[in-house]
C-alpha positions as CSV (number, residue, x, y, z in Angstrom):
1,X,0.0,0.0,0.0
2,X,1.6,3.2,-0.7
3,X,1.9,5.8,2.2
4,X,-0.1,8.9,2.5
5,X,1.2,12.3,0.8
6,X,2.2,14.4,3.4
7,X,0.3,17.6,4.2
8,X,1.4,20.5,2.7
9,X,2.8,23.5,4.8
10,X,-0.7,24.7,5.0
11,X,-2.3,22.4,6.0
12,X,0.5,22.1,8.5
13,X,-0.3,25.7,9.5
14,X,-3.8,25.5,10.1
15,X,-3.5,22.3,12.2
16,X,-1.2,24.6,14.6
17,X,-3.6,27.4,14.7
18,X,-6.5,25.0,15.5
19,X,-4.3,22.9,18.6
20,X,-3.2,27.1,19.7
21,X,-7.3,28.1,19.6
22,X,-8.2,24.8,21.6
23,X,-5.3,26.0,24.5
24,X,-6.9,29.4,24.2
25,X,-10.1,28.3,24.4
26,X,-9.6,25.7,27.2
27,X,-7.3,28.5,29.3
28,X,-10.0,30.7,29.6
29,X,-12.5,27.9,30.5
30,X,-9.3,27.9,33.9
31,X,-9.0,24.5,33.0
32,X,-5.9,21.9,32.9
33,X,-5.3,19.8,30.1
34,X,-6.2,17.0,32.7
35,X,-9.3,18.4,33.5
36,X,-10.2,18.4,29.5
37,X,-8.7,14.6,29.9
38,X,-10.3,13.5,32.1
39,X,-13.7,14.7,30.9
40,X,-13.3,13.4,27.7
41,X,-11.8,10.5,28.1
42,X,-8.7,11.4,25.7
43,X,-5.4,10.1,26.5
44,X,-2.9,13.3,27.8
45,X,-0.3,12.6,25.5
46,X,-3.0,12.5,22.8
47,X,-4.1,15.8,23.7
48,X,-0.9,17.6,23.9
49,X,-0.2,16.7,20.2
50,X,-3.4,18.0,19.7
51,X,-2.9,21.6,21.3
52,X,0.7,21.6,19.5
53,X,-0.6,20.8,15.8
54,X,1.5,17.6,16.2
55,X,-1.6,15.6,15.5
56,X,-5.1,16.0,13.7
57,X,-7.7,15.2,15.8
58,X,-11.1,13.4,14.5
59,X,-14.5,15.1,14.3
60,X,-15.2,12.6,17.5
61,X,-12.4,13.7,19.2
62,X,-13.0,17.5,18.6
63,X,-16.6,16.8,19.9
64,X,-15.7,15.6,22.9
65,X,-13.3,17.9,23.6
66,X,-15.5,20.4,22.6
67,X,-18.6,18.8,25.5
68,X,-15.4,18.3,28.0
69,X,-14.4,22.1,28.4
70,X,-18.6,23.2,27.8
71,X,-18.4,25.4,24.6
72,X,-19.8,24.9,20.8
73,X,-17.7,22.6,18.8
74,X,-17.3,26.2,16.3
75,X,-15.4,27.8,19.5
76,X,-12.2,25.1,18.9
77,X,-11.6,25.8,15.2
78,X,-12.9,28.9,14.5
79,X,-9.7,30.6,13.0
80,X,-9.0,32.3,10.2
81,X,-6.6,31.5,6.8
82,X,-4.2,33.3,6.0
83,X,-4.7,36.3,3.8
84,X,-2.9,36.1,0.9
85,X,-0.9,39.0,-0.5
């Protein structure tokens, strides 16, 4: 089976923004990332990658996230591209 293309920088760029919007989002919430862990059942290490754009999370996993720290899913990824110049 061939392996997956990688993502292209922006891609790569949005993923971070996304993981830095979920810290913001869960900071302001005064929340740990064990308290978002241990709502949601999502593994620490897991979530780290998550909040550092190491790692893409599912549609499940953003949901749950999402229900763990009590806002609209639209509060974790609500960022904006990048304007173009």
């Amino acid at each position: 089976m061939p392996r997956p293309t990688p993502p292209d920088e922006r891609v790569i760029t949005r993923r971070r923004q996304v993981g830095e919007q979920i810290r913001r989002v869960r900071e302001k919430h005064n929340m740990s990332q064990q308290d978002v862990c241990g709502r949601s059942g999502i593994d620490v290490a897991t979530y780290s990658r998550i909040e550092q754009g190491h790692s893409s999370p599912k549609l499940d996993t953003l949901i749950r996230i999402a229900d763990a720290i009590g806002v609209p899913l639209t509060h974790l990824v609500d960022v904006r591209p990048p304007r173009r110049l």
